[in-house]
N, C-alpha and C positions, 0 to 999 in steps of 0.2 A: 504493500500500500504506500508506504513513505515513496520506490522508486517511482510506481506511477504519480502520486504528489511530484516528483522533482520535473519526470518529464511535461507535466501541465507545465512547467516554469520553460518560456519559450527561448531562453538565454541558453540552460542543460539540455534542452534539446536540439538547438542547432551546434551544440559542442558534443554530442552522444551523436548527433546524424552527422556529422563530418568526420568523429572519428571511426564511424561504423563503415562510411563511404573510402575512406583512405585504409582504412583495413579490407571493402570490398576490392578495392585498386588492387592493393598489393598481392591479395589470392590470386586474385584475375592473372595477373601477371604472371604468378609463379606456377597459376597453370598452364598458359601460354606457352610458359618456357619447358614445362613437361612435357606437352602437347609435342613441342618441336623437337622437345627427344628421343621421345618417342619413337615420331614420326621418321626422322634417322635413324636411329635403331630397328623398326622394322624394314627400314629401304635397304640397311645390312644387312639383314637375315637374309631378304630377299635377293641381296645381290649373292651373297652365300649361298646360296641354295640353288640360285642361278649359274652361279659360276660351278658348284658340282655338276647338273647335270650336263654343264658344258662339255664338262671334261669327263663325263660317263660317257658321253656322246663320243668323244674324238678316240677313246677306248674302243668303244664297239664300232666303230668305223675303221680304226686300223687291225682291228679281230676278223670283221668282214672281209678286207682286204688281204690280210693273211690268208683265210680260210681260202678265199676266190683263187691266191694264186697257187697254194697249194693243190685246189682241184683242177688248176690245169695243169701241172705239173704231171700229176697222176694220168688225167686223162687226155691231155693235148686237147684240150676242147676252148676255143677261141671265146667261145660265148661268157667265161669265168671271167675274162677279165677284159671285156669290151669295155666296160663305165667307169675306170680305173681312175678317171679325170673327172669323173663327176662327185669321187669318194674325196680325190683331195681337194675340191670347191669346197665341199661340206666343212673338210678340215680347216680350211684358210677364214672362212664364215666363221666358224666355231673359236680361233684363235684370237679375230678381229672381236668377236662379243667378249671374250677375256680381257681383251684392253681393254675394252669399254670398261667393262664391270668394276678392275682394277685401276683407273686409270687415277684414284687419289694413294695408292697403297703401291709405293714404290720398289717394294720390297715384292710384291706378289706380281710388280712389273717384270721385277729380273728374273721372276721365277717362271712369268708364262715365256719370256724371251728363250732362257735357257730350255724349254720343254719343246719350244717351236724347233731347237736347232737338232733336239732328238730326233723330233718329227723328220726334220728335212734329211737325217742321217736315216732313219729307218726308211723312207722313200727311195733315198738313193740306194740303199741297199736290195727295197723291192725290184731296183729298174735292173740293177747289177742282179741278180739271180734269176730276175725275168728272163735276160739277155744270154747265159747259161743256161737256163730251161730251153729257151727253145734254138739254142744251137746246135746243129746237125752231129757234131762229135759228142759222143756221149760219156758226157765227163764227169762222170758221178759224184767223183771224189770234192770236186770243185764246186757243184753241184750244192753239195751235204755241208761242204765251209761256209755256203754262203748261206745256205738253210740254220745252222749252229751260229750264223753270225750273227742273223738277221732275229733269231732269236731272245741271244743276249741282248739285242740292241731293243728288241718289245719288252722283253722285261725288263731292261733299265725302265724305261719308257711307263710301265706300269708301276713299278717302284716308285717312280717319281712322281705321277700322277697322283697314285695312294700316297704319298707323302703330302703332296695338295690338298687333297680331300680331306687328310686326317685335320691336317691345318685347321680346313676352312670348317671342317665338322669342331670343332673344337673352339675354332673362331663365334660359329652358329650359336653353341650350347652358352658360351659364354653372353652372346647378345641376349640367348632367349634368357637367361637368368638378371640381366641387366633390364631386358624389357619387360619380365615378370614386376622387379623390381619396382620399374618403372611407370608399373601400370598400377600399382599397389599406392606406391605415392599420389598420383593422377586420380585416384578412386577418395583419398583420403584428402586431397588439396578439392577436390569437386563436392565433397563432402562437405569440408567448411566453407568451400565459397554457398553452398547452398544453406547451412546454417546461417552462413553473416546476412545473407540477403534474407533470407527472411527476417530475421534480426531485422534489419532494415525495414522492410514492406512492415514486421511490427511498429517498431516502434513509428514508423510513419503514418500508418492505420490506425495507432492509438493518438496521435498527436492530429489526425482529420479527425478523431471520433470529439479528441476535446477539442478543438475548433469549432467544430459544428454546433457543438453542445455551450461553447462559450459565444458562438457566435448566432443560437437560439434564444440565448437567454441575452445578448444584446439586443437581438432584433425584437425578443418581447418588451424588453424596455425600453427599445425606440418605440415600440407600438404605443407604450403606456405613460411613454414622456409627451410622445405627440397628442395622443389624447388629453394630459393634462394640459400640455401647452394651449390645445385648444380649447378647454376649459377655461384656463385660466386667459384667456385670451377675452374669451367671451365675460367672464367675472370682471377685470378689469377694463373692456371697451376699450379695447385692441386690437389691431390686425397685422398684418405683415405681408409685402409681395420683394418679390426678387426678380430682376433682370440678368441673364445673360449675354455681355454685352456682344461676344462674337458669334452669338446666335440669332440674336436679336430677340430673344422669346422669351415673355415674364410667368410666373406666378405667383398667385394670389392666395392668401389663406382663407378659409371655410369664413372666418368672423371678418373679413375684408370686405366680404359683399354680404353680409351681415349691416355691415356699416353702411353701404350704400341701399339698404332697405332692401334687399334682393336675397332670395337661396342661394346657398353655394357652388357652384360652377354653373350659374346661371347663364353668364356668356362666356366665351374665351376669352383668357385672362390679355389687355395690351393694353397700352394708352389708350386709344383711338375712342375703344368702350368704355372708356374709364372719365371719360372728356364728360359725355352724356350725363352724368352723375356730381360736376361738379356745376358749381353756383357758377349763373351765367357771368357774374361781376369779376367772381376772382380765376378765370379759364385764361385768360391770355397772363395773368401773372404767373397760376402755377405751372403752366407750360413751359413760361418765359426758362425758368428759374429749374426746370428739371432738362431742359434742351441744354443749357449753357453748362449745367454740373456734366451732364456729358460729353460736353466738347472739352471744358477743363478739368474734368475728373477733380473734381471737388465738393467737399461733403455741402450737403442740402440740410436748411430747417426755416420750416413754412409752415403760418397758420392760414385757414383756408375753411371754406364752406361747403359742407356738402345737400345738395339736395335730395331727397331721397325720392322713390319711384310714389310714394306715397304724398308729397309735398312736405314734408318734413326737414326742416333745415337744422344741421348739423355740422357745430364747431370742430373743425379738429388741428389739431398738429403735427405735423409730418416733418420725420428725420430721415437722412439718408446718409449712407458712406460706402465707400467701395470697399471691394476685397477681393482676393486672389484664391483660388483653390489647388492642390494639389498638382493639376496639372497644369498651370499656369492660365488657364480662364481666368478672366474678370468680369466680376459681379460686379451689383450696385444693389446695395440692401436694404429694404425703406420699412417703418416701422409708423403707425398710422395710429394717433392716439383720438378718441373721444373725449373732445373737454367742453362740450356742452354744458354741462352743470358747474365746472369750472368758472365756463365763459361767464354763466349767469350770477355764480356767485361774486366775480371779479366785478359785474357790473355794480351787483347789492354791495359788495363791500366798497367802491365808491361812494355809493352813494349815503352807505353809511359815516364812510372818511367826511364827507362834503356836512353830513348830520353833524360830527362829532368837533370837525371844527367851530363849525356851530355852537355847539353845547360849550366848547373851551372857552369860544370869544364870550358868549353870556358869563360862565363861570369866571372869565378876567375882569369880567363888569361885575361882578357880585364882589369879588375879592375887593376890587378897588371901591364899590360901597362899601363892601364892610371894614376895609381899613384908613376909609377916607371920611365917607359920606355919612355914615353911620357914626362914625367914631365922634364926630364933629359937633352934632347934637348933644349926641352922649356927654360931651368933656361941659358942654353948653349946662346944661342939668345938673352935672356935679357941681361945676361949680355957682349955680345960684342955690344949689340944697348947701352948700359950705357956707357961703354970703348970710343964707338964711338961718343956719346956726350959730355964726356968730354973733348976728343983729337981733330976729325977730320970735330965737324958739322959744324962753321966757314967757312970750306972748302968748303963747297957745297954751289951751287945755292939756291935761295929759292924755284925752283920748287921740287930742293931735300931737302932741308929742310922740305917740306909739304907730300912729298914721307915717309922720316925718321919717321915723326911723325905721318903719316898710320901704320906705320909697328910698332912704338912702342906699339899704342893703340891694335893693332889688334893681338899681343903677349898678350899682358895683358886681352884681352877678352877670347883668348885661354889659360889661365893658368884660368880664372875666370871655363872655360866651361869644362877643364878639370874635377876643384875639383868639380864643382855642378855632374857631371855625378860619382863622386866615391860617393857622400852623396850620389846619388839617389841611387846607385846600393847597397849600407849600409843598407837603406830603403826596400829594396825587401830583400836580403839575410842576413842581420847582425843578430849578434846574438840580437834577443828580450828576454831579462831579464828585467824582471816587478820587482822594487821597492819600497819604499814610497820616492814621490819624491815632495819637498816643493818649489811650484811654485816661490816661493818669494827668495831663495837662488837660483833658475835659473836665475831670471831675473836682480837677482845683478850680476853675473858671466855675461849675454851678455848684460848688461849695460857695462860692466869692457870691454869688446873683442870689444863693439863697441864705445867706449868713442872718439876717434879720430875721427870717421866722424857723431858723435854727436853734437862735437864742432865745427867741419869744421859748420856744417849745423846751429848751434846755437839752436840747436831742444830743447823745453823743453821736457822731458815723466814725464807723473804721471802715479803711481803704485800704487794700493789699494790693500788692502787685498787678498791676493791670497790661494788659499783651497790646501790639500795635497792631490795630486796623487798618487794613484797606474799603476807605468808608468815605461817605459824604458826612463833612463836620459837623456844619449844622442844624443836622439831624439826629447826630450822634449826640449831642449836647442835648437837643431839645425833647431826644429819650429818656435819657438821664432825669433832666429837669422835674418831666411831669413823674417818672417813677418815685422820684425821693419826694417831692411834693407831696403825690400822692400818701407815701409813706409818714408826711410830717402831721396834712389835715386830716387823715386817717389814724390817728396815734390814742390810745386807752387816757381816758381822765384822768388826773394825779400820776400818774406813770409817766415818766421821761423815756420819749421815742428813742429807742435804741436801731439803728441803720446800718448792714453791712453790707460793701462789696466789694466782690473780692472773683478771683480767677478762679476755675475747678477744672482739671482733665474729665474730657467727657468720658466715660464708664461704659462695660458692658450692657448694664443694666439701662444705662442712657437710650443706649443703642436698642435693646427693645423694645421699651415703653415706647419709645419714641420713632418707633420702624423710620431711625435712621441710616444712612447708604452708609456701610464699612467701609466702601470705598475710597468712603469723600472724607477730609479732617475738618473739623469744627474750633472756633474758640466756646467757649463757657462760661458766659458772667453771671454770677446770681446775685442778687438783693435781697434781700432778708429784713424783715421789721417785724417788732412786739407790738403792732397794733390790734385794732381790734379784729380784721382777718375777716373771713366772710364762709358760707359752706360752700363744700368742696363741689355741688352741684353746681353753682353757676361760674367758673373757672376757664368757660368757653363764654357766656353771654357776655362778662365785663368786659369784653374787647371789640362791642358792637358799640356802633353810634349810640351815643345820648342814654348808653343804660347804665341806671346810677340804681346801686344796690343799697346805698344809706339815703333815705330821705329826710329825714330830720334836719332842718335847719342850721344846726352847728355845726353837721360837715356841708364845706363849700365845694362847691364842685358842677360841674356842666356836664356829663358823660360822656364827653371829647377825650380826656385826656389819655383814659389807656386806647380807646380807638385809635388816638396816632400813633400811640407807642408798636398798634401791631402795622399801622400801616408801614412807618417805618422800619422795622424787621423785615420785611417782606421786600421793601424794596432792594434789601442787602442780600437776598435771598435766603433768610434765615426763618427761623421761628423763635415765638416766645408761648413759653408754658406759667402755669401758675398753682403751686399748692399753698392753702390757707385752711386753717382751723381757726371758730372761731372764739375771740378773747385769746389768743395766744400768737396772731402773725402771722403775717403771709412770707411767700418764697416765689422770686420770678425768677425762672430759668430763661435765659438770651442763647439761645446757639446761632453764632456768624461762623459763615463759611469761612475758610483760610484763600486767601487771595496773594501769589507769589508774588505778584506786579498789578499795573493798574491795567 
């Protein structure tokens, strides 16, 4: 299992199929060269085999020719030795295929040389005992010499032939054991080249089985990528076509002519069709503008109108860029957005921008009443309610004595609820310029603004170490202000306001009450005072406009002041949280984000 695991890895297996191919070479090869060993070695046998019966032959040729002249000898009969020249054709025939046979085996040259000159010696001697045979003296003795001659000189002649023979027989057994041999290895080299190729054809029939099998289960996931693509095509109001530009021939995606109000391969996907479908106003633009990207091969993006078969008009967006494929085609690949709802809302939020300047310009005209126009009267008021206590209060009853000193208090909560309503509106609209701003030079500055009704109250504050923000100042002051404020007109009867603030690392525990991001670092400031605190249920509403949880007349206060406090947090992108019990003091947690730079 592991090796078919390795051969799925298409790296091992063009390193296993080349070294399977380079070992099919090599068999090949060394059967080749057996082959042609072989092949030599039986054209020895054969010439061996050939060359005996040659010389079997030249044997029984000069037997026949013995024999022949013997029986004329005997019988004086002409007819024994009429073809006597057609015997030694044969012989000369028979010596000439000895050469041949021999003609690498130099040695077996000098041997048919030396056997031809027996030949030509026993010849001579047939003609010489011929010429005595049929000579009219009858010379027996002569006769018998030549007969004993001619003898010795065949069995030389057979001697040495059988000494050929024995040779070549010997030569023969030797080849047939080399071509036994030889055919033993050839059976064995034919053996493994048929092993290795299989070997091969496997491993290449397993390496088509996982191809196929990897290239099913691509092709299933092109099937079900293209089906999402066209899903999500349609989900998002999308489409998509492609040009081939050295074919000249586009196609269109199923949601393409979706978009044009049409079924999918409604017409043949080209411009030409594609013209029909756009708004008669913008055709000579986006023609303009898709003719010239193809004369300069340069990316396209164009908003544009569609009209649909239906009368339906329809924004869209249209991106285009080229690209090359594999075989060096170029494309041009356009991506076709619906931003109809877009378009529309881009109009509303216009129109809302155009609303909202609006509402600013009024809200700049309310600011500057209420820090101009308003305030003007107001200061007008105070001071003849002053005038009128110095000179005429004396003069009144005490039910207007009680009257006078409504009207003073409730001037003075109206000049209070004036300025908290221009901080607020500072808070929405002022200018936010982020500095480095040094908590600890803030809170000497509204220790300095609030030292008078520190000492009225006999409050002590402790200040620890405070961290440098990247912050609008202020704002950063005017959070401060209204929290210890708050902390001072909020303070227990007879009990001297006790104030701290001070840095804290923010905590695990921070971090989940407060499904804070881990990722992000925080500063940590808290406040802390012995006031009278409020329940832990409205810890969310004190930080709404105008909600004031002590009504009682002897705290003063407009329900502005913690509303800016959250407004401002928020524009730092921070929060503020608040735990209180009440008769024992509240706790405001400030987490500001850490900012590197401005």
């Amino acid at each position: 299992m592991k090796i078919l695991r390795l051969l799925k890895n298409a790296q091992v297996f063009k390193i296993a199929l080349a070294i399977a191919i380079v070992v099919v070479m090599y068999i090949a090869s060394q059967f080749y060269y057996q082959m042609q060993k072989l092949n030599a070695t039986v054209e020895l046998i054969a010439n061996s085999n050939e060359s005996q019966d040659e010389l079997e032959n030249l044997l029984s040729v000069i037997s026949n020719y013995e024999t022949s002249l013997r029986s004329f000898i005997i019988t004086k009969d002409e007819s024994y030795i009429e073809n006597r020249f057609l015997s030694r054709g044969k012989i000369e025939r028979s010596i000439e295929k000895l050469k041949e046979l021999s003609v690498n085996d130099s040695s077996r040259n000098q041997d048919i040389d030396s056997l031809k000159k027996i030949i030509d010696q026993r010849f001579k001697l047939f003609r010489e005992t011929l010429i005595v045979a049929k000579s009219k003296n009858d010379n027996r003795l002569a006769l018998n010499a030549k007969m004993v001659e001619s003898s010795e000189v065949t069995e030389k002649m057979r001697s040495f032939v059988s000494k050929i023979v024995f040779s070549e027989n010997i030569k023969t057994k030797l080849q047939n054991d080399s071509h036994q041999f030889e055919l033993n290895d050839l059976i064995i080299t034919a053996f493994l080249l048929v092993i290795v190729t299989l070997l091969v054809l496997f491993l290449s029939f397993n390496k088509m089985n996982v191809d196929i099998a990897e290239l099913q289960k691509a092709n299933d996931k092109l099937k079900l990528l293209n089906k999402s693509y066209n899903t999500a095509e349609m989900t998002a109001g999308f489409g998509h076509w492609m040009l081939n530009i050295e074919a000249n021939t586009y196609t269109f995606s199923d949601n393409l002519y979706r978009l044009m109000g049409v079924e999918p391969n409604a017409f043949e996907p080209n411009i030409e069709n594609t013209k029909a479908f756009i708004y008669p106003e913008d055709l000579e633009y986006v023609t303009k503008i898709h003719d010239d990207s193809l004369i300069n091969n340069e990316s396209t993006a164009m908003n544009f109108r569609f009209l649909t078969a239906d009368g339906e008009v329809k924004h869209i967006r249209a991106v285009g860029s080229f690209t090359t494929d594999g075989n060096g085609d170029s494309f041009k690949i356009g991506v076709i957005y619906d931003i109809t709802s877009q378009h529309h809302k881009t109009l509303e939020l216009e129109n809302n921008n155009k609303e909202l300047e609006y509402i600013n310009a009024e809200l700049e005209s309310f600011n500057n009443i209420v820090s101009h126009d308003l305030q003007e009267p107001l200061r007008k008021i105070q001071i003849f309610i002053s005038r009128l206590e110095e000179k005429e209060l004396h003069l009144l009853t005490q039910q207007g004595k009680d009257y006078f000193s409504k009207i003073r208090t409730a001037a003075n909560r109206m000049q209070t609820l004036l300025i908290d309503l221009v901080n607020y509106s500072r808070t929405i609209k002022g200018d936010k310029v982020f500095a480095a701003t040094d908590l600890n030079l803030v809170l000497d500055e509204v220790l300095l603004d609030l030292s008078c009704s520190i000492e009225e109250k006999n409050a002590k504050i402790l200040i620890g170490k405070l961290p440098t923000l990247i912050a609008i100042p202020f704002q950063i002051k005017q959070l401060f202000i209204n929290l210890i404020s708050n902390a001072l007109n909020y303070s227990r009867e007879e009990v001297s306001p006790q104030i701290c603030v001070v840095s804290k690392k923010v905590t695990k525990r921070d971090l989940r009450n407060y499904n804070i991001d881990s990722k992000k670092e925080y500063y940590k400031i808290v406040i802390s005072d012995n006031g009278i605190g409020f329940k832990q249920e409205y810890a969310e509403k004190i930080f709404l406009l105008f909600k004031r949880l002590e009504t009682d007349a002897k705290y003063a206060g407009t329900g502005l002041g913690l509303a800016i406090c959250s407004r401002i947090v928020e524009n730092h992108q921070g929060f503020i949280k608040v735990k209180s019990t009440p008769n024992l003091g509240s706790k405001f947690y400030i987490f500001f984000p850490r900012r590197d730079s401005l």
